[in-house]
C-alpha positions in Angstrom: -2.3 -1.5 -23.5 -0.9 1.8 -21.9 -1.5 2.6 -18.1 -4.4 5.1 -18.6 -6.3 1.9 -20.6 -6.1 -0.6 -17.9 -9.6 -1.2 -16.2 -9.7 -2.1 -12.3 -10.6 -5.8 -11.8 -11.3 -5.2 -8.3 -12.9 -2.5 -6.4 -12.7 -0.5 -3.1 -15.3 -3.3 -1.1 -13.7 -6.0 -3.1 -10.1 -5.5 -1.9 -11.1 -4.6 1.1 -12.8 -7.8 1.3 -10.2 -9.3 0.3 -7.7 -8.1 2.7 -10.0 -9.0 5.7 -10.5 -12.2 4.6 -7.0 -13.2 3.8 -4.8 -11.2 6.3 -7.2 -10.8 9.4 -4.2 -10.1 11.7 -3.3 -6.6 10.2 -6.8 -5.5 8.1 -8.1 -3.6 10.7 -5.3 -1.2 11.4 -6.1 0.2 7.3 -8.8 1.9 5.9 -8.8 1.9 1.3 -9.6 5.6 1.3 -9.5 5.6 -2.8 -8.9 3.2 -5.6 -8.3 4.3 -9.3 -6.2 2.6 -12.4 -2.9 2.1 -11.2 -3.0 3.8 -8.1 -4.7 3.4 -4.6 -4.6 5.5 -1.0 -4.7 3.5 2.1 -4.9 4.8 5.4 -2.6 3.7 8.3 -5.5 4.1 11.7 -2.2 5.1 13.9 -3.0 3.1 17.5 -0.8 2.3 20.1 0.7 -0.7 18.9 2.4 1.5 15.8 4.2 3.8 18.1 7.8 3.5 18.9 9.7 5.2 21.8 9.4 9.2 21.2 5.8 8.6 20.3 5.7 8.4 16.2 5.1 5.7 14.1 7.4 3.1 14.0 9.7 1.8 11.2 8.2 -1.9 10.7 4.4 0.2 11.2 5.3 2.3 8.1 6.9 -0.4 6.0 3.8 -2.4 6.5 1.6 0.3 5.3 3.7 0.7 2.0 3.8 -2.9 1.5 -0.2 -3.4 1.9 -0.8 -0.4 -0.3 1.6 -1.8 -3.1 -0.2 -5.1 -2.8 -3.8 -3.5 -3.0 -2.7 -1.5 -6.1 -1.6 -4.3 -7.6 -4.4 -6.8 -6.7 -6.8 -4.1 -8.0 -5.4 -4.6 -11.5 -4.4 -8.4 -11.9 -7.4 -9.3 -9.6 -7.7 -11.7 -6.5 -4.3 -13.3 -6.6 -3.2 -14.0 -3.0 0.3 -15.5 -3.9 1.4 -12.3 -5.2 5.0 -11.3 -3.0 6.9 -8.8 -2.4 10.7 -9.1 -4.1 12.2 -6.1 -3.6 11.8 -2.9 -0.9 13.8 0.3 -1.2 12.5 2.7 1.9 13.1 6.5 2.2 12.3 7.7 5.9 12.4 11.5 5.4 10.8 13.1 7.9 9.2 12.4 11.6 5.5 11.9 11.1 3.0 14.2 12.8 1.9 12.8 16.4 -1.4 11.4 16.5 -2.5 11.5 13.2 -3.1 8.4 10.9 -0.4 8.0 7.6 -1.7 8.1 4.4 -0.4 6.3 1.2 -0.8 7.0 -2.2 0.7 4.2 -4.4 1.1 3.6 -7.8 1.8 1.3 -10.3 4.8 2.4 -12.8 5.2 -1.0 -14.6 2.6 -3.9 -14.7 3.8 -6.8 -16.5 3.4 -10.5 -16.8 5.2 -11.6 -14.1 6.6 -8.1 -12.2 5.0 -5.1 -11.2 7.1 -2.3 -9.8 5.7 0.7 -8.4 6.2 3.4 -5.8 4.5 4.6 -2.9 4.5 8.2 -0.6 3.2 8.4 2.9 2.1 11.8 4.5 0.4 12.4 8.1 -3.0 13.0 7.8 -3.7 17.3 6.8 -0.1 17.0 6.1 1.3 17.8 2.4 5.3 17.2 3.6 6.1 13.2 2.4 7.5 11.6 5.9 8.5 8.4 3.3 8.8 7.0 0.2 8.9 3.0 -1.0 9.7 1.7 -4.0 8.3 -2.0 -4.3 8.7 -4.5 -6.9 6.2 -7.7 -6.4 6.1 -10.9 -8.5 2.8 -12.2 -10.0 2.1 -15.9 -9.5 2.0 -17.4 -12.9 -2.1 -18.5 -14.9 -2.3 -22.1 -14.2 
C-alpha cells in the first residue's frame, strides 16, 4: 500500500484527545491546525515559558513542537498507540523565529513500516513562509500483542 492509499485511523478531535489525555503537562501549549494521510500541522501557542533570553523561542520549545507533531502524524496512521518513542532526532535551526508569533509545523511521514516510521518536519512563524527549522525524526512502533 503506497502513501497516497493509507487511510487516517485517527482524526483531528481524536488525537487531540488523545494528546490531552495522555500528556496533560504540555497539550495545552499546541493547537492540531490540520490532519491529512501522512502529514499533520500543529501549532506551537508561543507564551512566556517558550521564550529564551533575546525573546524568541527557545531550543528545547522547538524540539518539543517537532517531536509532538512527528508523534501525532504518526499516531494518526497506526492509531492510539501511546508507547510509540522517539529513536532518533536530527534538528536544523536556520533562522530566528519571528517575535510573538506562534510556530507552525507541517510534518510528514516519508516511511511507515512495521516497526519504524521516519519522517520530517518544518517549522515557520505564523504569516511567515521562511522555515526557522527543520527535524528529521525516526520513531519506533511498539509491536501487536
Amino acid at each position: 500500500m503506497n502513501a497516497a492509499e493509507r487511510m487516517v485511523l485517527m482524526d483531528k478531535e481524536e488525537l487531540s484527545a488523545f494528546l490531552a489525555e495522555t500528556f496533560p503537562q504540555v497539550a495545552g501549549d499546541f493547537r492540531l491546525e490540520h490532519v491529512a494521510p501522512m502529514s499533520v500541522v500543529v501549532r506551537l501557542m508561543v507564551r512566556e515559558k517558550h521564550l529564551r533570553p533575546g525573546g524568541t523561542v527557545s531550543g528545547p520549545s522547538m524540539f518539543t513542537l517537532a517531536d509532538v507533531a512527528m508523534y501525532l502524524v504518526l499516531l494518526a496512521m497506526i492509531g492510539p498507540k501511546g508507547l510509540a518513542v522517539t529513536t532518533n532526532c536530527s534538528f536544523d535551526f536556520l533562522r530566528k523565529p519571528v517575535a510573538g508569533r506562534d510556530l507552525i509545523a507541517e510534518a510528514r511521514l516519508l516511511k511507515l513500516g512495521r516497526v519504524l516510521a521516519v519522517g520530517d518536519v518544518v517549522m515557520r512563524s505564523e504569516h511567515d513562509t521562511n522555515i526557522v527549522a527543520r527535524a528529521g525524526l525516526t520513531y519506533s512502533i511498539p509491536p501487536e500483542r
